[in-house]
Phi, psi and omega in degrees: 000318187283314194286037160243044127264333178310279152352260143008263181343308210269345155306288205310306177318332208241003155144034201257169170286181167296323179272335187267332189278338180269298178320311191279348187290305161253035132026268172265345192305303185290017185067009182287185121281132168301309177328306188288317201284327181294310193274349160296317158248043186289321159327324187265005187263160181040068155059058161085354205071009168233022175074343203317227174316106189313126171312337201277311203266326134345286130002293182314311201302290185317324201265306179305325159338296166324285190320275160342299188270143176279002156080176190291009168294301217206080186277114175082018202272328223226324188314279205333312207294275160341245174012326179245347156265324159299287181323309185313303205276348151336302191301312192292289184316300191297339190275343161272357199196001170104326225169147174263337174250166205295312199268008187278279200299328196243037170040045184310318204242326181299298236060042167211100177338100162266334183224105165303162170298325180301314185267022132321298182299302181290334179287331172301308199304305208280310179304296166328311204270326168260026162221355176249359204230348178258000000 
């Protein structure tokens, strides 16, 4: 597990969003191709671009997705399932970290930090590695 948080951490450094840094980090775990997984979640970084829902756990959202759906072979059979693991790993973050959101988590209106992004990045990771890989 740490070295895809390790991962993960050294993508961000190096120009990745927070949400691109989790998705692309498992990847390959997921059948992905990087390249498709980067610009796919390019949307999803600094909360959506609204600060919202945190990117790193997004990111998760995105990968349970993977995981979860029967894909257009069997369209919407499977959202129930997704739905109740994303609402999980939402709970599990927030219930760690104060909050699910980005402008929450970087202390927009406090001025007061509760989450850097790397240690975002890891708790999305740490979410990915026990509930979609275990």
């Amino acid at each position: 597990m740490e070295e895809r948080q390790e991962r993960a951490i050294a993508l961000h450094e190096k120009g990745y969003n927070c949400a691109q840094a989790v998705v692309c980090a498992y990847c390959d775990l997921f059948g992905l191709d990087e390249s498709t997984a980067y610009k796919m979640a390019e949307g999803f970084g600094l909360g959506m671009g609204l600060m919202e829902v945190c990117g790193a756990l997004t990111g998760g959202f995105m990968l349970a997705g993977v995981k979860c759906s029967a894909g257009t072979d069997a369209p919407g059979t499977t959202k129930g399932q997704t739905y109740q693991l994303t609402r999980a790993m939402g709970q599990a973050f927030a219930k760690q970290n104060g909050t699910m959101l980005c402008r929450e988590l970087k202390g927009v209106e406090t001025g007061k930090v509760l989450r850097s992004c790397p240690d975002c990045i890891r708790d999305g990771c740490a979410l990915v590695e026990e509930m979609l890989l275990k």
